[in-house]
LOKOL-829386 format. One record per atom (N, C-alpha, C, O, CB): x, y, z. Coordinates in steps of 0.02 Angstrom, whole numbers, m for minus. Glycine has a CB too. Layout:
BEGIN
[gupa [X, Y, Z]]
...
***
This chain:
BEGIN
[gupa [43, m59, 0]]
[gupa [0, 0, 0]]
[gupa [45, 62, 0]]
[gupa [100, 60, 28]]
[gupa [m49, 0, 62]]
[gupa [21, 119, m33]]
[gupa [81, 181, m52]]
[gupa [40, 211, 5]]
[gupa [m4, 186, 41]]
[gupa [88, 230, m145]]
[gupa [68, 276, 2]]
[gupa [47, 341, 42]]
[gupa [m24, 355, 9]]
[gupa [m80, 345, 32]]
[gupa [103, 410, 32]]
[gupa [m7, 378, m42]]
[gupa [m78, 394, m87]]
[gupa [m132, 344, m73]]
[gupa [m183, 375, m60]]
[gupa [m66, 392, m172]]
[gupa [m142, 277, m71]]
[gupa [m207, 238, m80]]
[gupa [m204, 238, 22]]
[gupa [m261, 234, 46]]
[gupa [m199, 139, m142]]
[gupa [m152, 241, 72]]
[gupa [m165, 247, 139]]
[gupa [m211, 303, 157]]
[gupa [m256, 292, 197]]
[gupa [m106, 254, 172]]
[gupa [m201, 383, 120]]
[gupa [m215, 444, 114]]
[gupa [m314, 440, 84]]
[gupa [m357, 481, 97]]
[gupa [m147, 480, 57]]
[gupa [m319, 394, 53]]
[gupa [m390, 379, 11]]
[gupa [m434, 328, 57]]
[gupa [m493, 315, 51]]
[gupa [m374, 339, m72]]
[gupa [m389, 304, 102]]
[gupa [m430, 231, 147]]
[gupa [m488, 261, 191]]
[gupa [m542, 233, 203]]
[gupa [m369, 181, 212]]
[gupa [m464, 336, 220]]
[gupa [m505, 360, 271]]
[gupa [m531, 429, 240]]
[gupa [m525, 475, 280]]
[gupa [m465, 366, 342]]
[gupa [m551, 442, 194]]
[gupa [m565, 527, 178]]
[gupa [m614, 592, 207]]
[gupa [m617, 651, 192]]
[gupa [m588, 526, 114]]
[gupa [m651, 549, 258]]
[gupa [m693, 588, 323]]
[gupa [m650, 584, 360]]
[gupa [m671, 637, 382]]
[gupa [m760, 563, 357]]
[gupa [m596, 569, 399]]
[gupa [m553, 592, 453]]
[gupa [m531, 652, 466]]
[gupa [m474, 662, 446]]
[gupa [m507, 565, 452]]
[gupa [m559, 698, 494]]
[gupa [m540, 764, 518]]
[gupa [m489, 768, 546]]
[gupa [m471, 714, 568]]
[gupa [m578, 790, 555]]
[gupa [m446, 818, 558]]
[gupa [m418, 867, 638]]
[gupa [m490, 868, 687]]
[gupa [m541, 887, 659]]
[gupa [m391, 978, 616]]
[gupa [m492, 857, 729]]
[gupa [m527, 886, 795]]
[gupa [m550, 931, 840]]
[gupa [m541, 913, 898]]
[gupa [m516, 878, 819]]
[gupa [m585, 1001, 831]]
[gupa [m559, 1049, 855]]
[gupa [m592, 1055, 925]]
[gupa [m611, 1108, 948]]
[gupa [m564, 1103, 811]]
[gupa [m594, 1021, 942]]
[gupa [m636, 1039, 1030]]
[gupa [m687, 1045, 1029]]
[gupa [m710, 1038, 1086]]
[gupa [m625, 1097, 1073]]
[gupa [m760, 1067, 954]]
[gupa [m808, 1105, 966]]
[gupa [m852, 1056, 968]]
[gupa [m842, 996, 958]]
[gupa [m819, 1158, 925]]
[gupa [m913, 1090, 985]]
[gupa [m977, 1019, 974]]
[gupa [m963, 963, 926]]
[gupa [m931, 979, 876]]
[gupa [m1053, 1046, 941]]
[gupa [m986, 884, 936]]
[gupa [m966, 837, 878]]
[gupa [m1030, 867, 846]]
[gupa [m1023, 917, 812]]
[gupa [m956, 743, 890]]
[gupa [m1085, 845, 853]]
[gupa [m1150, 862, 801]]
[gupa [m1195, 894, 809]]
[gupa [m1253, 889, 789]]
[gupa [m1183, 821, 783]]
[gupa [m1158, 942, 850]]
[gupa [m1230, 992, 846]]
[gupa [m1245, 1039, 816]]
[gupa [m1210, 1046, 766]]
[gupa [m1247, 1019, 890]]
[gupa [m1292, 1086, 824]]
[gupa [m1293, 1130, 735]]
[gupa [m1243, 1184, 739]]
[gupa [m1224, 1210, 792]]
[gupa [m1378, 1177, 708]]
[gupa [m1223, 1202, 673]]
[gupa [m1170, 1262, 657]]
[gupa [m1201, 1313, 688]]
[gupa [m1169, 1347, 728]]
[gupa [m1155, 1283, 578]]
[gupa [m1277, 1329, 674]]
[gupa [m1292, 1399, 682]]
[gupa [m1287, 1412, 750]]
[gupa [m1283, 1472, 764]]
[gupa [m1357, 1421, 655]]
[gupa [m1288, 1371, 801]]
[gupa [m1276, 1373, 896]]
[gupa [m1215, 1390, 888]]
[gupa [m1210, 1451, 893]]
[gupa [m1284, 1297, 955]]
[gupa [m1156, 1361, 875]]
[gupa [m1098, 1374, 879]]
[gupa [m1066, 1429, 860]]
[gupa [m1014, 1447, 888]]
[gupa [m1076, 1337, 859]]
[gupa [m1109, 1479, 787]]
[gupa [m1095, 1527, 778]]
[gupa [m1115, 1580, 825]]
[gupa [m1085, 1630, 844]]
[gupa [m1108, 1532, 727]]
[gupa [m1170, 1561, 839]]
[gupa [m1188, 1611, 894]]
[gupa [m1172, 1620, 943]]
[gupa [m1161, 1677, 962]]
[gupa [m1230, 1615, 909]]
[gupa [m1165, 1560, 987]]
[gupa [m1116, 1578, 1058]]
[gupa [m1041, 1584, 1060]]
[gupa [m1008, 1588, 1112]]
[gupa [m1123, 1524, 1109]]
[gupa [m1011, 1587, 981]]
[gupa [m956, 1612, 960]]
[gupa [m940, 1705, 972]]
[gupa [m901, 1737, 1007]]
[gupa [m962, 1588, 886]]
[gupa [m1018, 1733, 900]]
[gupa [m1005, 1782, 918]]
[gupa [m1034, 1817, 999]]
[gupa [m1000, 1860, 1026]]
[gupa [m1021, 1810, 863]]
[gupa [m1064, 1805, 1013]]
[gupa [m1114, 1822, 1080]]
[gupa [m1028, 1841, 1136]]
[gupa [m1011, 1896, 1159]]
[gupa [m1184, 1721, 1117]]
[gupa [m990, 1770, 1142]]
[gupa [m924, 1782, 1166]]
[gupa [m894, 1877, 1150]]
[gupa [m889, 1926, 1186]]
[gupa [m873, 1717, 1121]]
[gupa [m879, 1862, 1071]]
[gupa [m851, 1931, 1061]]
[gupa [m875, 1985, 1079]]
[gupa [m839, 2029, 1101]]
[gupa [m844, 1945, 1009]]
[gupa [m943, 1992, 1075]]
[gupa [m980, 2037, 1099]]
[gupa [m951, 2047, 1175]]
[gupa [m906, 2085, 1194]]
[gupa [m1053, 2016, 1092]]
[gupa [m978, 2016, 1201]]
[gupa [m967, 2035, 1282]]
[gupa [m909, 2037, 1303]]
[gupa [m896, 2071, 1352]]
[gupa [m994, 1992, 1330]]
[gupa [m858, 2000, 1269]]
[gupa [m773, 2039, 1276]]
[gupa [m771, 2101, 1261]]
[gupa [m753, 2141, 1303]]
[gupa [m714, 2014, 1227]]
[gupa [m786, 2117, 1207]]
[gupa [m767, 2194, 1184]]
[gupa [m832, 2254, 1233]]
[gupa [m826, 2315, 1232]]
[gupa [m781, 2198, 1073]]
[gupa [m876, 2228, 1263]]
[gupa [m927, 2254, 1299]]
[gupa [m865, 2272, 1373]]
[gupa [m851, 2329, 1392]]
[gupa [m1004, 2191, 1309]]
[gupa [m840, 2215, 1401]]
[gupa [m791, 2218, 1444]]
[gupa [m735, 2283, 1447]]
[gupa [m712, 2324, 1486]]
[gupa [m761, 2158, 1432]]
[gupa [m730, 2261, 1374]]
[gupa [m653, 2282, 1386]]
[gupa [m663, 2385, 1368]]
[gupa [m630, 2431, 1391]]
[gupa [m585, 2223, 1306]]
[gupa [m732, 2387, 1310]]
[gupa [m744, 2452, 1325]]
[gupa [m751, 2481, 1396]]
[gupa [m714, 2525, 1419]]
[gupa [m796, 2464, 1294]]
[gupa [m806, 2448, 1431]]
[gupa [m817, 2472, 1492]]
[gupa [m759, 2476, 1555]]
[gupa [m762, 2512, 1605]]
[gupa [m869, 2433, 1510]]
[gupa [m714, 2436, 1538]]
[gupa [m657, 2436, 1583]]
[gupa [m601, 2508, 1591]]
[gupa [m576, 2534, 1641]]
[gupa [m617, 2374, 1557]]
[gupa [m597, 2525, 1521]]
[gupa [m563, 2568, 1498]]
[gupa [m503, 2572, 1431]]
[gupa [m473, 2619, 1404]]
[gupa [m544, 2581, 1549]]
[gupa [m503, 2512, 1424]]
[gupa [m450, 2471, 1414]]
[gupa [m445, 2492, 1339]]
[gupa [m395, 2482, 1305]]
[gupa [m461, 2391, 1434]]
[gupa [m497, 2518, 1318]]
[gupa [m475, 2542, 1228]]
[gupa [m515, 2615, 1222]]
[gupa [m513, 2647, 1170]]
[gupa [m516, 2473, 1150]]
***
C-alpha cells in the first residue's frame, strides 16, 4: 500500500477541534459571536481601549 491509496482509505477523518461533535453550526456561531460581543462590551467598559 503507497501513501496515496493509505491517504484515500479514510477521507472523512478530520483534525478535531474541541467544538460540538454534532450539533448545529448555527448554535456554535452564535455563542461564538455572543463571546465577542461581551469581551469587547468588557473591555470598553473597563477602559482598556
Amino acid at each position: 500500500m503507497t501513501a496515496t491509496t493509505a491517504d484515500h482509505a479514510h477521507p472523512a477523518r478530520r483534525a478535531r477541534t474541541g467544538g460540538p461533535a454534532d450539533g448545529p453550526k448555527i448554535l456554535e456561531h452564535v455563542l461564538g459571536w455572543t463571546l465577542v460581543v461581551v469581551l469587547a462590551i468588557f473591555v470598553t467598559g473597563a477602559g482598556l481601549m
